[in-house]
C-alpha positions as CSV (number, residue, x, y, z in Angstrom):
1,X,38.3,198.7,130.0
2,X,40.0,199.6,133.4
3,X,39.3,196.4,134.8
4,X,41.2,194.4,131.3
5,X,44.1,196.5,131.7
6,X,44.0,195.7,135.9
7,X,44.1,191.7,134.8
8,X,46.6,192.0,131.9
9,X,49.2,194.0,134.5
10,X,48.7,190.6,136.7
11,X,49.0,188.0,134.8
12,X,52.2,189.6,133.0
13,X,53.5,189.9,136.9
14,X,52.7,186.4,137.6
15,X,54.3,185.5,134.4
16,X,57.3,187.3,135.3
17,X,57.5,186.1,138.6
18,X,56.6,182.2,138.0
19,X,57.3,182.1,134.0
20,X,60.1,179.2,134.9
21,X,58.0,177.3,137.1
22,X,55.0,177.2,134.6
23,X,56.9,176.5,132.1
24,X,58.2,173.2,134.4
25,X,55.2,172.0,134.9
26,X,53.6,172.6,131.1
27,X,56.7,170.4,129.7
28,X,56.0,167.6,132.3
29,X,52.2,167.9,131.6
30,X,53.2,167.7,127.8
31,X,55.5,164.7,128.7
32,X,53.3,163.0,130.5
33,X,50.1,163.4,127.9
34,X,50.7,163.8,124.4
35,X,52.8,166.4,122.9
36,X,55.8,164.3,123.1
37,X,55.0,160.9,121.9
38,X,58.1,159.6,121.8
39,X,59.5,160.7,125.0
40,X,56.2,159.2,126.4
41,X,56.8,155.7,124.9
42,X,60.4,156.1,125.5
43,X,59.6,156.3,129.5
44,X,57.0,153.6,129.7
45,X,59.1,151.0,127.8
46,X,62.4,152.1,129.2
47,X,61.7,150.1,132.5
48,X,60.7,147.2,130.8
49,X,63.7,147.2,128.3
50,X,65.8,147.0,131.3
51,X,64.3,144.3,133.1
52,X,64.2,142.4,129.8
53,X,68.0,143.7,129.6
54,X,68.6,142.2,133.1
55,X,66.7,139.1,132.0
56,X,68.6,138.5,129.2
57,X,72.2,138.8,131.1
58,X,70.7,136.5,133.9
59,X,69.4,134.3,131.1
60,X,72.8,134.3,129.5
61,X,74.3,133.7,132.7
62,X,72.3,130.6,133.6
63,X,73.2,129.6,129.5
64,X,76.9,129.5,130.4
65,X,76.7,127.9,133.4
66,X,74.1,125.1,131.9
67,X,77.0,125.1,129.1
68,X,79.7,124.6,131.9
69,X,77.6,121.9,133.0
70,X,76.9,120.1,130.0
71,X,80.4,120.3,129.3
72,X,82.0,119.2,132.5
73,X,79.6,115.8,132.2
74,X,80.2,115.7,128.6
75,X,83.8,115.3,129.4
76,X,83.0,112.7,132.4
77,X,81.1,110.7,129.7
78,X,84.1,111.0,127.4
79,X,86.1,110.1,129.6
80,X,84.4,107.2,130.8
81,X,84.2,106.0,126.8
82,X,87.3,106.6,127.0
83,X,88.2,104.1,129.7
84,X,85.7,101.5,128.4
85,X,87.9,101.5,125.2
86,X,90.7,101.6,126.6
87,X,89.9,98.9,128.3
88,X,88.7,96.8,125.5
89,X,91.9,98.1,123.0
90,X,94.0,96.4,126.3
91,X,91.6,93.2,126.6
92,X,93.3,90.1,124.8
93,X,92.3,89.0,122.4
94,X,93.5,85.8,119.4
95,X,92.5,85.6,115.9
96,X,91.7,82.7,114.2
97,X,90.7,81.0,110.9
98,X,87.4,80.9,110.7
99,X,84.3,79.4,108.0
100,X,81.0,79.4,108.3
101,X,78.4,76.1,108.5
102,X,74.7,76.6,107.8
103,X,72.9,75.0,110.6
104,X,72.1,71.9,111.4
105,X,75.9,71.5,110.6
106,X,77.6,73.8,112.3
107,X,75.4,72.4,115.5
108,X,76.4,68.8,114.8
109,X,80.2,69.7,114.5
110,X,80.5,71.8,117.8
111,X,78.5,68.6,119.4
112,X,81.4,66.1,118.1
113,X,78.5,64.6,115.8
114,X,80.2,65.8,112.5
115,X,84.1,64.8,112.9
116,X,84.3,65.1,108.6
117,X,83.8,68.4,106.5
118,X,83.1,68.2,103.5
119,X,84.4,71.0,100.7
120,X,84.7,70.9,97.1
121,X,88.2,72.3,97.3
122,X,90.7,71.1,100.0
123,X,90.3,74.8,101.7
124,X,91.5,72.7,104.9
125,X,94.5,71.5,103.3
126,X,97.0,74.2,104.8
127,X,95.3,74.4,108.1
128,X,96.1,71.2,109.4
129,X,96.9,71.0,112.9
130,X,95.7,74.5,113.1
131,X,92.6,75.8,115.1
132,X,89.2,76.7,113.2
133,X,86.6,78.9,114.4
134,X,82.9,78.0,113.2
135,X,80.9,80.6,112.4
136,X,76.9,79.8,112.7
137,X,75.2,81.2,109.2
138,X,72.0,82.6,109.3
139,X,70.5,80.6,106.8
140,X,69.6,76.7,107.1
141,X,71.2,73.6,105.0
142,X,68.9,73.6,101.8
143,X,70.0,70.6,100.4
144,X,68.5,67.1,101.4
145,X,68.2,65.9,104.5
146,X,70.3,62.9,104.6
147,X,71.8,63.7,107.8
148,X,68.4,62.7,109.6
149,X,68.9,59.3,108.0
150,X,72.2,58.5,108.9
151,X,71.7,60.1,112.6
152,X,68.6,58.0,113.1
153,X,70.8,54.9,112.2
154,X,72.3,55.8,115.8
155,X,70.2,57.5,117.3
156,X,66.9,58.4,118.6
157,X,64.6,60.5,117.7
158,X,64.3,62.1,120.6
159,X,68.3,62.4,120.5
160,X,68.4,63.9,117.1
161,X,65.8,66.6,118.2
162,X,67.9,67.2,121.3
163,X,70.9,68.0,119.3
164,X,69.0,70.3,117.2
165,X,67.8,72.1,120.3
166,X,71.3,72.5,121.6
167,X,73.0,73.6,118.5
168,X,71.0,76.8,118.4
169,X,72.4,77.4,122.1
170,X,74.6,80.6,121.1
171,X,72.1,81.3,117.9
172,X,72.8,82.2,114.4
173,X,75.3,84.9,112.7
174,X,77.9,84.6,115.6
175,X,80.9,82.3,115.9
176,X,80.2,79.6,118.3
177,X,82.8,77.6,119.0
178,X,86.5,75.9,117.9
179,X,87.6,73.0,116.3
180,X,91.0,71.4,115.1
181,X,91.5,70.5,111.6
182,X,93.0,67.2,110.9
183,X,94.0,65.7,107.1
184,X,92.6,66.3,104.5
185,X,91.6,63.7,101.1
186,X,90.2,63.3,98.5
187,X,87.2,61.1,98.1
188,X,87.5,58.7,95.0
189,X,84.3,59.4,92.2
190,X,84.0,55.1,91.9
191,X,84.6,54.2,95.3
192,X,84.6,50.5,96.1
193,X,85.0,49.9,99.7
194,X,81.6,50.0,100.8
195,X,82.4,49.9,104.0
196,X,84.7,52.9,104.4
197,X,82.3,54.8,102.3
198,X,79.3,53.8,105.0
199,X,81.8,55.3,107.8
200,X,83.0,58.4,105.7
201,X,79.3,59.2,105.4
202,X,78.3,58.8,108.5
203,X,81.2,61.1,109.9
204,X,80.2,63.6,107.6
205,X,76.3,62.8,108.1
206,X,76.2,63.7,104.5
207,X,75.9,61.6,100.9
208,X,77.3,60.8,98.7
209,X,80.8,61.9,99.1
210,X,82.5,61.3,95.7
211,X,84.9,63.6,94.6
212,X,84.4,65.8,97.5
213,X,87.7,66.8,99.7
214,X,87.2,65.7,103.0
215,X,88.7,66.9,105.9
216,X,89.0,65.2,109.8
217,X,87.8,67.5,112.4
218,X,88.7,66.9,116.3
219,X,88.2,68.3,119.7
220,X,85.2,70.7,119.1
221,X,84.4,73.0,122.1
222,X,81.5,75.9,122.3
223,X,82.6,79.1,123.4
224,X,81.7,80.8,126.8
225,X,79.7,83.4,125.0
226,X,79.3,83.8,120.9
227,X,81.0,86.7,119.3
228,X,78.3,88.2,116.9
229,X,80.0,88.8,113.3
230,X,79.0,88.6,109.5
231,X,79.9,85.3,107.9
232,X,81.7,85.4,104.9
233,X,83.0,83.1,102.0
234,X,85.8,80.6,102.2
235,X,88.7,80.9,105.4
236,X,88.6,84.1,106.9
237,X,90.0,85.8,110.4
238,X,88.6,86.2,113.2
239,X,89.3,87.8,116.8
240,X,88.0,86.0,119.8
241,X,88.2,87.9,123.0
242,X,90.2,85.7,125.5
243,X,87.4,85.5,128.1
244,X,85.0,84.1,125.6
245,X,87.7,81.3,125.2
């Protein structure tokens, strides 16, 4: 009994005298096991939320200045649109009338082989002594070849081919070359002059040419490069750039 009562008087001195720092060290050993969970987690993670902080502000850093970047050659490239089309609005440029030939035509008129259109309406009536652009269609003359007839009455074979070959020089869908339009008449249904028919036909490497409006056709030249547009019906307008002239 003595020797209870000796022990409880010392630890109640020991608590007086070090209660604070026990105390201290029982709240960090709590901390750091598990009486305080959250506190706990709240340390561990709290480095790592700060990093990821700092990462994120470095991250959004390197954001904006990728931005800055992006922008500053977005607005080079703009700018450099900007002078191309600038430079093509300035570029010169004529408009002309312009109708489309299916091929082998529209090869045969640029090659001075065709000097007569032919049209079922006199279309070329008001352009005379104008300037006509000829468009090359896509699609290829479906109606009879009597143009390989009357070409083989003057030339070769080997010619004929040979202009074939070089009316496809600037392809098909684009406008190849000028021509200037000359009179324009009207082919008689009974005509009797056999000879004038023979040369109307082969003008127009085409027959027969009653009724049809017939128009004279001069001074074809190909283009330095084709301008690639869609064809359309009848006289439209085109632009030609000046250095394709």
């Amino acid at each position: 009994m003595y020797t209870c009562t000796v022990m409880y008087f010392v630890c109640w001195n020991l608590v007086r005298a070090y209660g604070d720092t026990l105390l201290t060290e029982l709240d960090a050993m709590a901390t750091k096991d598990c009486i305080h969970p959250k506190i706990k987690k709240r340390q561990r993670y709290s480095p790592y939320t700060r990093q990821k902080s700092a990462g994120s502000s470095s991250s959004t850093s390197a954001q904006k200045d990728d931005s800055a970047t992006i922008t500053s050659t977005q607005c080079k490239s703009l700018d450099d649109k900007g002078g191309d089309q600038s430079s093509e609005s300035t570029q010169i440029s004529k408009t002309y009338p312009c109708i489309s030939a299916r091929q082998p035509y529209a090869g045969f008129i640029l090659n001075g082989l065709k000097t007569i259109e032919t049209r079922w309406t006199p279309v070329f009536q008001e352009l005379e002594g104008s300037t006509v652009a000829i468009h090359v269609a896509w699609r290829d003359w479906e109606g009879e070849e009597e143009w390989r007839t009357i070409l083989g009455m003057s030339h070769k074979e080997v010619e004929s081919e040979r202009f074939l070959q070089d009316g496809e020089r600037h392809g098909r869908a684009v406008v190849a070359g000028l021509v200037d339009v000359g009179e324009t008449w009207q082919c008689p249904a009974d005509i009797e002059n056999v000879e004038q028919s023979l040369e109307w036909e082969t003008c127009a490497l085409l027959r027969p040419l009653n009724d049809k409006f017939l128009t004279r056709l001069s001074n074809p030249r190909w283009l330095r490069r084709p301008v690639r547009i869609r064809g359309q019906r009848g006289i439209w307008e085109v632009e030609i750039p000046q250095d394709c002239l």
